[in-house]
NURO-207306 format. One record per residue (C-alpha): y, x, z. Coordinates in steps of 0.05 Angstrom, whole numbers, padded with zeros to 5 digits, always signed. Example, Ala and Ser with C-alpha at 12.3 -4.5 7.8 and 13.67 -1.06 7.14 Angstrom:
2
-00090+00246+00156/-00021+00273+00143/
END
This chain:
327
-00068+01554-00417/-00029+01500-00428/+00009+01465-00493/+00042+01415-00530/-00005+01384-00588/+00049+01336-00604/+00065+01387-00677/-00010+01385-00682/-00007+01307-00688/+00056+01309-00733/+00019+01353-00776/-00046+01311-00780/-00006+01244-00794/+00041+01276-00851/-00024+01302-00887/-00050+01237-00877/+00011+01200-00909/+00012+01251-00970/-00060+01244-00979/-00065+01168-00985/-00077+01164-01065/-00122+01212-01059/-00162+01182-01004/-00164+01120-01041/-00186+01158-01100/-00249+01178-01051/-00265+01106-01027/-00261+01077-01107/-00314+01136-01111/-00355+01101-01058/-00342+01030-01078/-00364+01041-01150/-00426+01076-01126/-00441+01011-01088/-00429+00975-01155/-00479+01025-01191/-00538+01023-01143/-00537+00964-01096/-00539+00888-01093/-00516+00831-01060/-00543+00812-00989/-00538+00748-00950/-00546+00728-00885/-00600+00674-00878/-00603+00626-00816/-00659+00572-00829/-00721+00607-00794/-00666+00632-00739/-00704+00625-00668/-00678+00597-00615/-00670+00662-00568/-00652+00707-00627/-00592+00681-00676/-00592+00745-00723/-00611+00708-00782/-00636+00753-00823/-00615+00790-00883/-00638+00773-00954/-00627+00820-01009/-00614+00775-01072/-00610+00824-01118/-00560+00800-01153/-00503+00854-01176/-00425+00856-01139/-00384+00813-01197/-00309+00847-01204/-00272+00794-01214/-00296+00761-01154/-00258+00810-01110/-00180+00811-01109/-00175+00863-01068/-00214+00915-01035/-00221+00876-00968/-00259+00821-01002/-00309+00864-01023/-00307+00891-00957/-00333+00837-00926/-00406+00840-00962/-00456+00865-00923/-00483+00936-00934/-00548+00905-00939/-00581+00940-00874/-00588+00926-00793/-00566+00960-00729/-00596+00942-00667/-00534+00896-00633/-00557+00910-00553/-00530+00835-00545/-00558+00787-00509/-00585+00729-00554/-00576+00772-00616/-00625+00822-00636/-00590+00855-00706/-00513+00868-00732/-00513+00867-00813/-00453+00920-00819/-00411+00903-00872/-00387+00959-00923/-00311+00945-00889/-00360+00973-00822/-00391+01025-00851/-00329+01047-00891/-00301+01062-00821/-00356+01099-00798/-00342+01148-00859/-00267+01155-00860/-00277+01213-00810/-00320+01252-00845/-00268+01230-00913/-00206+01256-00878/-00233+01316-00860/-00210+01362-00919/-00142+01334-00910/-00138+01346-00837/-00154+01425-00859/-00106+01428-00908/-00053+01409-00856/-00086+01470-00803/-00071+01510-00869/-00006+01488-00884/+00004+01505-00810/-00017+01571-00810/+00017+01588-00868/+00084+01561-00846/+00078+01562-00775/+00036+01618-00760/+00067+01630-00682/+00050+01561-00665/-00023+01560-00706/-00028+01626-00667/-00022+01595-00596/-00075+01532-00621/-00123+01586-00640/-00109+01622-00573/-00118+01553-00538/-00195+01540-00567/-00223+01607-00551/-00215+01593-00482/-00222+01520-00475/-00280+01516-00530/-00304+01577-00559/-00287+01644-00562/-00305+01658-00630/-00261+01611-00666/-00226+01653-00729/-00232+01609-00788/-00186+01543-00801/-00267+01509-00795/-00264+01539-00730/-00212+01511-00709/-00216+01439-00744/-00292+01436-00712/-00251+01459-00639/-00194+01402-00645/-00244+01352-00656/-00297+01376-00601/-00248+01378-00546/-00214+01316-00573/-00135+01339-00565/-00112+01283-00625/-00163+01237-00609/-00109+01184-00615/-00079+01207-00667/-00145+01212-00707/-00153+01141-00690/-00094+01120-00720/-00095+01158-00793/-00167+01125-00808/-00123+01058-00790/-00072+01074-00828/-00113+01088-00896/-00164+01029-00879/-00098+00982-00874/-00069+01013-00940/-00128+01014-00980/-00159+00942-00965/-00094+00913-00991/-00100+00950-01062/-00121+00902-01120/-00199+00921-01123/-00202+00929-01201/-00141+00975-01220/-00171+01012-01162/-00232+01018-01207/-00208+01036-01274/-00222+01096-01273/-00292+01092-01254/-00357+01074-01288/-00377+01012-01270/-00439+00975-01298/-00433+00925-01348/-00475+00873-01308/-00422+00878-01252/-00364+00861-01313/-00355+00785-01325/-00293+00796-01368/-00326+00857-01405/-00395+00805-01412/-00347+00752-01437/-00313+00798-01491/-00384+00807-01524/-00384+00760-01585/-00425+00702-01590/-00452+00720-01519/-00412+00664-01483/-00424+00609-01531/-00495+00621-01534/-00504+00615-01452/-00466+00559-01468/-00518+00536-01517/-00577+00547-01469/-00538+00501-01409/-00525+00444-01462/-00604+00443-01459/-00618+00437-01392/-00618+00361-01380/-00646+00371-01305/-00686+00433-01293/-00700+00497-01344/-00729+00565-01341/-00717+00620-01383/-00743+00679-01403/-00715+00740-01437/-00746+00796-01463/-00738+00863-01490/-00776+00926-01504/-00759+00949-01430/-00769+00887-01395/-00774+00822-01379/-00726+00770-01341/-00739+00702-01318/-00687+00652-01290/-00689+00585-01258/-00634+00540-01288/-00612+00471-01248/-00564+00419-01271/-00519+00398-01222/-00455+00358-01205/-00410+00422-01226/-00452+00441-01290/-00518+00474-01302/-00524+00532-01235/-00556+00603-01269/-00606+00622-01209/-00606+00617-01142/-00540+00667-01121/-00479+00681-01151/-00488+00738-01199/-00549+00712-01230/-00510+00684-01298/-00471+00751-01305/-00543+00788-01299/-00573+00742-01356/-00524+00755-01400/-00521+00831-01389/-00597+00823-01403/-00584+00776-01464/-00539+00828-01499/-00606+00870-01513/-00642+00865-01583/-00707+00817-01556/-00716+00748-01547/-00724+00699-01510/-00757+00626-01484/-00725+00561-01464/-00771+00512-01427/-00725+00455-01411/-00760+00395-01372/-00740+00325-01401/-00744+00248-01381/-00812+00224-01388/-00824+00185-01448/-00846+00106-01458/-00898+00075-01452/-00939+00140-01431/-00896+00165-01366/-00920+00234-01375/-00870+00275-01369/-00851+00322-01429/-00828+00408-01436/-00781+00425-01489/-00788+00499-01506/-00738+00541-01560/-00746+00601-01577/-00701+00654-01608/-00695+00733-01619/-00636+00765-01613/-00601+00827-01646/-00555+00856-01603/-00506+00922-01603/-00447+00940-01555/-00397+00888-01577/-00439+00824-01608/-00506+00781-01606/-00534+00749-01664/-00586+00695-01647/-00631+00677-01699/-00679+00604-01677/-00749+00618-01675/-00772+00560-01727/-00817+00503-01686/-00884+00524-01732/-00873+00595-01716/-00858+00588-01638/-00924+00535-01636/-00970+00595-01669/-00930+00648-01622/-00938+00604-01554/-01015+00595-01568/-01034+00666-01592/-01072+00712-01540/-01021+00764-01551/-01076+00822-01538/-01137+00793-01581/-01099+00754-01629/-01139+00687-01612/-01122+00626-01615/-01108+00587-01549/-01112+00515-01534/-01049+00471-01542/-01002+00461-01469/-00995+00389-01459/-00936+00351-01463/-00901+00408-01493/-00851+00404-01553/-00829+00468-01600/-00760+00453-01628/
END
């Protein structure tokens, strides 16, 4: 039996146009569930051998930042954070990126849309739906009845395979040139992942602000709260004090920060005269904290001396650190 599949493709490509805020709908689904429960990866070259230049992947764990994604191909191009063997020559591992592996899904996404156009056949173009139908018993299976059936037959015996190709084109094309965060408005997002939302929090800002002022070279934090406990490297540099080692890390203090606890400043300083020995400056503070401010209150020198030298469990006393001022 032979026929045209040319309605068939019309069909699939005008249920693909109408479904396009929808579909994007689905992959701000996705996107925001990559916000919620994964981090950002890198691609590290310094151990890279010479027969093998894979790199390898690093998970930083560090969250996806909103504002540092315009649209949705920027954050596209950050790796999914896992391998697939490459079958290369000189390259052992591909790092997919979630552009890649959003392609690899947009099948499996478009498939309720392609259905609804066999239904909207059916419905008003039953002869034609008729003849499909007719067309897969014989050249797939005999016992296709349902529109399943027959959406499981077109793509087994591959009669729009072009066409196919070409819808998950045109929705990847339309939906990596949306602006990423009205794309995600209307899903939850954590607040770690929210610079602007981090910002808004009052006092929050000005006090990281606080903490870099102290950092003359090198510093290293610790905050605490009746969860858990996060430490931080902090680094002056030519551009200002750096939070961490990756680009998150300041966002994921702060989101820690804004959390009734405390925390402890160590800040190294220049080694006084005549001695050469060089000195720690620690502060101290706890912090009171609900959705929308912090109050920090200083941890007085006396106090933080008697809580920095106190077994915490027995209550003894500890001997002194050297070189160590509480301010």
């Amino acid at each position: 039996m032979t026929m045209s599949f040319a309605r068939l493709a019309d069909a699939y490509v005008e249920a693909i146009q109408a479904s396009l805020p929808r579909s994007a709908e689905e992959i701000a689904r996705l996107i925001a569930q990559a916000f919620q429960q994964k981090t950002r990866h890198i691609v590290d070259y310094a151990q890279t051998p010479p027969w093998d230049d894979s790199g390898e992947i690093i998970d930083t764990g560090m969250p996806f930042i909103l504002e540092n994604y315009p649209t949705v191909a920027d954050f596209w191009e950050e790796y999914a954070g896992y391998r697939e063997p490459s079958f290369e020559s000189g390259r052992g591992w591909n790092y997919p990126t979630f552009g890649m592996s959003m392609q690899q899904e947009l099948y499996t996404l478009l498939a309720p849309f392609y259905q609804e156009a066999l239904l909207r056949l059916a419905h008003e173009e039953p002869q034609y739906y008729q003849q499909l139908v007719t067309y897969l018993q014989q050249e797939y299976d005999d016992q296709v009845r349902t529109t399943q059936d027959v959406y499981q037959g077109i793509a087994f015996t591959d009669i729009v395979g072009d066409t196919i190709i070409q819808c998950e084109i045109a929705v990847s094309e339309h939906v990596q040139s949306l602006p990423l965060a009205p794309l995600l408005q209307g899903q939850t997002l954590p607040r770690r992942c929210q610079r602007t939302l981090l910002e808004q929090i009052d006092n929050l800002p000005a006090f990281m602000d606080e903490l870099a002022g102290y950092c003359a070279t090198v510093a290293h934090v610790t905050s605490l709260t009746d969860d858990d406990m996060m430490q931080m490297h902090l680094e002056r540099t030519s551009a200002g004090v750096a939070f961490g080692q990756h680009e998150g890390a300041r966002e994921l203090l702060m989101d820690h920060i804004a959390r009734t606890g405390s925390l402890i400043l160590r800040c190294d300083v220049a080694a006084p005269e005549p001695t050469g020995q060089a000195l720690q400056d620690v502060r101290g503070w706890f912090i009171e904290a609900d959705a929308t401010r912090i109050t920090p209150n200083r941890v007085l020198p006396d106090d933080l001396y008697v809580a920095m030298n106190t077994d915490a469990e027995t209550g003894a006393k500890l001997p002194p650190e050297p070189s160590v001022r509480y301010l």
